[in-house]
DOZATOR-587589 format. One record per residue (C-alpha): residue number from 1; residue in three letters; z, x, y. Coordinates in Angstrom, 1 decimal. Example, Ala and Ser with C-alpha at 12.3 -4.5 7.8 and 13.67 -1.06 7.14 Angstrom:
2
<rec><k>1</k><r>ALA</r><z>7.8</z><x>12.3</x><y>-4.5</y></rec>
<rec><k>2</k><r>SER</r><z>7.1</z><x>13.7</x><y>-1.1</y></rec>
// end
This chain:
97
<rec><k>1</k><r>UNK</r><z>3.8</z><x>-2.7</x><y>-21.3</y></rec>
<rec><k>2</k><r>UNK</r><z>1.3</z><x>-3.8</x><y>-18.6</y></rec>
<rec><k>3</k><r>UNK</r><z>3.2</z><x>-7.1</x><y>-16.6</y></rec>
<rec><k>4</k><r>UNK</r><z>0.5</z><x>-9.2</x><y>-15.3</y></rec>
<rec><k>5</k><r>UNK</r><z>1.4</z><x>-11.1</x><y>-12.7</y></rec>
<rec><k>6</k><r>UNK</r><z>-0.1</z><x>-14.0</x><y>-10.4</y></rec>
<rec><k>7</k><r>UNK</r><z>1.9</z><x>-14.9</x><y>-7.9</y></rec>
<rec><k>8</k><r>UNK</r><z>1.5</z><x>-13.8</x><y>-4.4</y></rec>
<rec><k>9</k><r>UNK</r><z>4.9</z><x>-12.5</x><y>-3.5</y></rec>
<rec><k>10</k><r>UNK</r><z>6.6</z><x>-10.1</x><y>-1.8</y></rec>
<rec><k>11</k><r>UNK</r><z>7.1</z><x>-8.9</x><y>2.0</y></rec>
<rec><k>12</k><r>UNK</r><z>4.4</z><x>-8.8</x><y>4.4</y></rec>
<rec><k>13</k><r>UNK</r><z>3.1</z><x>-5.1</x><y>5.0</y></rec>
<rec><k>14</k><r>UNK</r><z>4.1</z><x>-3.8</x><y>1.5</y></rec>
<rec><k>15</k><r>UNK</r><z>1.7</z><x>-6.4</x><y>-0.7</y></rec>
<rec><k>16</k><r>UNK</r><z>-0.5</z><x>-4.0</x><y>-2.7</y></rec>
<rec><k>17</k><r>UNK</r><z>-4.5</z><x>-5.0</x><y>-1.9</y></rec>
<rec><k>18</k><r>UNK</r><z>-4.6</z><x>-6.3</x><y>-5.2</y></rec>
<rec><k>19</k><r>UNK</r><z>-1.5</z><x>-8.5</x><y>-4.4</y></rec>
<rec><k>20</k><r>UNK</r><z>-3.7</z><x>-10.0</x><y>-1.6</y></rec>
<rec><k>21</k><r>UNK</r><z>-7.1</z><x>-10.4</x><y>-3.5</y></rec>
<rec><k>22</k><r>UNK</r><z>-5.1</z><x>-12.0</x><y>-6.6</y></rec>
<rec><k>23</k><r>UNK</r><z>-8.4</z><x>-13.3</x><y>-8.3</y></rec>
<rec><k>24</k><r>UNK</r><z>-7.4</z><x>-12.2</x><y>-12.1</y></rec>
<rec><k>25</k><r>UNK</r><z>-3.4</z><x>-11.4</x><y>-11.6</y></rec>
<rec><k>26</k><r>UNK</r><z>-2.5</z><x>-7.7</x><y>-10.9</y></rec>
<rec><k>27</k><r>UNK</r><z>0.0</z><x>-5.2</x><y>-12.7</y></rec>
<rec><k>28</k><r>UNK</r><z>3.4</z><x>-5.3</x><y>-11.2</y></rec>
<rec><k>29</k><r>UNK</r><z>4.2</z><x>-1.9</x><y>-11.6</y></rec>
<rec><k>30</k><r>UNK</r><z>0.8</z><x>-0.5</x><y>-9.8</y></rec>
<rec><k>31</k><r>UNK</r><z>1.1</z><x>-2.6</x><y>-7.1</y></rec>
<rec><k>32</k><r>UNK</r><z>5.0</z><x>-1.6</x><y>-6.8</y></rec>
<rec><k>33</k><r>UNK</r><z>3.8</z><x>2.2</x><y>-6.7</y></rec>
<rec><k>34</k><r>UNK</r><z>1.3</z><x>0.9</x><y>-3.4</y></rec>
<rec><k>35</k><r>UNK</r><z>4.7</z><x>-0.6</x><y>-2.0</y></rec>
<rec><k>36</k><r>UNK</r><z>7.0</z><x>2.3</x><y>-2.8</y></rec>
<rec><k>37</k><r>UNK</r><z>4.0</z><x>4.5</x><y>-1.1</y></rec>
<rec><k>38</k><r>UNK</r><z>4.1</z><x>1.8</x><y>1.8</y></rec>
<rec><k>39</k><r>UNK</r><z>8.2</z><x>2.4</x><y>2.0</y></rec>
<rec><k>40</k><r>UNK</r><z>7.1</z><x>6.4</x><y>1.8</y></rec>
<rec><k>41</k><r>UNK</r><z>5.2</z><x>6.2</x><y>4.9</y></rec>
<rec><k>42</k><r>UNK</r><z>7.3</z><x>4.3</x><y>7.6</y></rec>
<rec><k>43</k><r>UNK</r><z>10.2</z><x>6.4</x><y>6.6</y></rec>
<rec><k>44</k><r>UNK</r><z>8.4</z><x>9.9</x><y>7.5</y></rec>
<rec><k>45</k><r>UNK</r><z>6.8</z><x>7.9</x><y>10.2</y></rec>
<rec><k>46</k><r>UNK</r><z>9.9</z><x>6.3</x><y>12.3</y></rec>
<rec><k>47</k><r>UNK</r><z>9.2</z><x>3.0</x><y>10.8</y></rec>
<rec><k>48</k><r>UNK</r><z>5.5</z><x>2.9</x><y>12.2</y></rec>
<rec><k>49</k><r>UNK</r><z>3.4</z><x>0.7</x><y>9.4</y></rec>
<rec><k>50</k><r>UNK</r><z>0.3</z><x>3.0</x><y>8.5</y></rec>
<rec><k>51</k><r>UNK</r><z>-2.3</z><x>-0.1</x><y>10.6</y></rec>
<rec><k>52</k><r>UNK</r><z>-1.5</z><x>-0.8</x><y>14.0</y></rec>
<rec><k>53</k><r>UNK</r><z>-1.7</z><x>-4.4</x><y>14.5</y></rec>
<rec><k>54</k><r>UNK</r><z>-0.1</z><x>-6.9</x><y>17.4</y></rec>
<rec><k>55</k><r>UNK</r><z>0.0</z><x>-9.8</x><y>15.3</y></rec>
<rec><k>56</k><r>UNK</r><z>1.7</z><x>-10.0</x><y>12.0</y></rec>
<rec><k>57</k><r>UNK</r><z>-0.9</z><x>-12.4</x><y>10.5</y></rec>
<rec><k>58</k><r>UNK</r><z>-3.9</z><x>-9.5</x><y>10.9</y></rec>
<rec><k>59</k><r>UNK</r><z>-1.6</z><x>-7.2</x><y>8.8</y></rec>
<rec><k>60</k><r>UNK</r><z>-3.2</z><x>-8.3</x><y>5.1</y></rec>
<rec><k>61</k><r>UNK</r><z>-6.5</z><x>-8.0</x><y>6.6</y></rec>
<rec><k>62</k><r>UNK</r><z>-5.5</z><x>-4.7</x><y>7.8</y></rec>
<rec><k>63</k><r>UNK</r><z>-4.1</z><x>-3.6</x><y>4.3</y></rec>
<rec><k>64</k><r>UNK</r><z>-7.3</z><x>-5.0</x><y>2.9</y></rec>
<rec><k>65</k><r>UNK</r><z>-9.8</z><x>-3.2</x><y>5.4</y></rec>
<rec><k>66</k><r>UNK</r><z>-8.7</z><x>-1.0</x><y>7.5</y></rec>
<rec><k>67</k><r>UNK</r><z>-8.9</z><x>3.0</x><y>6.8</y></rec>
<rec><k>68</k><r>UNK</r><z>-6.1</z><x>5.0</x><y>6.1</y></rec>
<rec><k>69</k><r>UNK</r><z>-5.8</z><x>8.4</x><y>8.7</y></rec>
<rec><k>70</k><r>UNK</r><z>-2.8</z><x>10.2</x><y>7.6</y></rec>
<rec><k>71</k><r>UNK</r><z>-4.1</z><x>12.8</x><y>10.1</y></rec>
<rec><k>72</k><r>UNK</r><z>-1.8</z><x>11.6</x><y>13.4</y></rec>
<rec><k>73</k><r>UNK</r><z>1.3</z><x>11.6</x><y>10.7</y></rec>
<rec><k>74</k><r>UNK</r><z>3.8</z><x>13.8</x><y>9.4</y></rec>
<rec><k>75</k><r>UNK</r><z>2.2</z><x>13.7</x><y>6.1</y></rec>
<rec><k>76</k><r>UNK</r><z>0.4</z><x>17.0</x><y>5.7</y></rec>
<rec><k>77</k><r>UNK</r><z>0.5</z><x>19.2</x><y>2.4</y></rec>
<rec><k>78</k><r>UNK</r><z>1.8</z><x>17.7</x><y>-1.1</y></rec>
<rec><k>79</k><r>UNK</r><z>3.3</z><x>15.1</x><y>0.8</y></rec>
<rec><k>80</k><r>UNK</r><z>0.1</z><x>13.7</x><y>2.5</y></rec>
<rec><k>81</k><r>UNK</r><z>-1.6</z><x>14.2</x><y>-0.6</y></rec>
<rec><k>82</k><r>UNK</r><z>1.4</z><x>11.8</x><y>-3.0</y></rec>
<rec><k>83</k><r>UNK</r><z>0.7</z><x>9.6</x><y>-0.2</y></rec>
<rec><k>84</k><r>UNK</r><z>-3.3</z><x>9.1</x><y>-0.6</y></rec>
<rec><k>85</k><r>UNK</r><z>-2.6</z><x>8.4</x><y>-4.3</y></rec>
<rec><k>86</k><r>UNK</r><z>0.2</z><x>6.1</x><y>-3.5</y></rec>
<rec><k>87</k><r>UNK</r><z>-1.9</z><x>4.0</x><y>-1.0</y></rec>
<rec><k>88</k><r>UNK</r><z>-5.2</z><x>4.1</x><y>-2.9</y></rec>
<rec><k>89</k><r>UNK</r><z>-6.6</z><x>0.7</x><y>-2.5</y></rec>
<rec><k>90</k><r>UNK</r><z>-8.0</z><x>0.9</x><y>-6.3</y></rec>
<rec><k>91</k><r>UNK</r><z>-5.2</z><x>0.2</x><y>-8.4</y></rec>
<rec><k>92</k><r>UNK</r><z>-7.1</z><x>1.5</x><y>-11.4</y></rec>
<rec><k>93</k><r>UNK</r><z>-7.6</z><x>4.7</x><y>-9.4</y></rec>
<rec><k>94</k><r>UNK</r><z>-3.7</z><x>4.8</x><y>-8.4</y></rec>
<rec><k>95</k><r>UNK</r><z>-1.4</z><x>7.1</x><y>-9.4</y></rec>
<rec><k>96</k><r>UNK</r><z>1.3</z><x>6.5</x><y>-11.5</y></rec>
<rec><k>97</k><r>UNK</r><z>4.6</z><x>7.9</x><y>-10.8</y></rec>
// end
């Protein structure tokens, strides 16, 4: 079962790209995985959001925009590699866990 959804919801900084750009709904449980691989990263990161931002309202510009350099985390291996699929902006390209 594929939930469609179309509300915007959910806490700012873990809202899946397709979330943000809600033009045709979105499926819950892909843009959950984005969120999960969101919750992945500030924990091996000391709670550091993967965009650096000083004002809360750039941040779903940032998660629509901005590149993604694992390379100045602790993600390195199998780990940084779960995290690119997590935090693909292409939920059809997305893994699924």
């Amino acid at each position: 079962m594929n939930p469609i959804c179309y509300d915007v919801c959910g806490t700012d900084g873990f809202k899946a790209p397709e979330v943000l750009d809600n033009l045709e709904g979105y499926n819950g449980f892909i843009s959950d995985v984005w969120s999960l691989g969101i919750t992945l990263y500030t924990f091996i990161n000391d709670g550091e959001f993967p965009w650096k931002i000083s004002k809360i309202q750039d941040l779903d510009n940032a998660t629509l925009e901005e590149e993604l350099d694992l390379s100045e985390t602790r993600a390195s291996g199998d780990l940084g590699d779960l995290l690119k699929k997590m935090l693909e902006r292409d939920p059809e390209q997305r893994i699924l866990l």
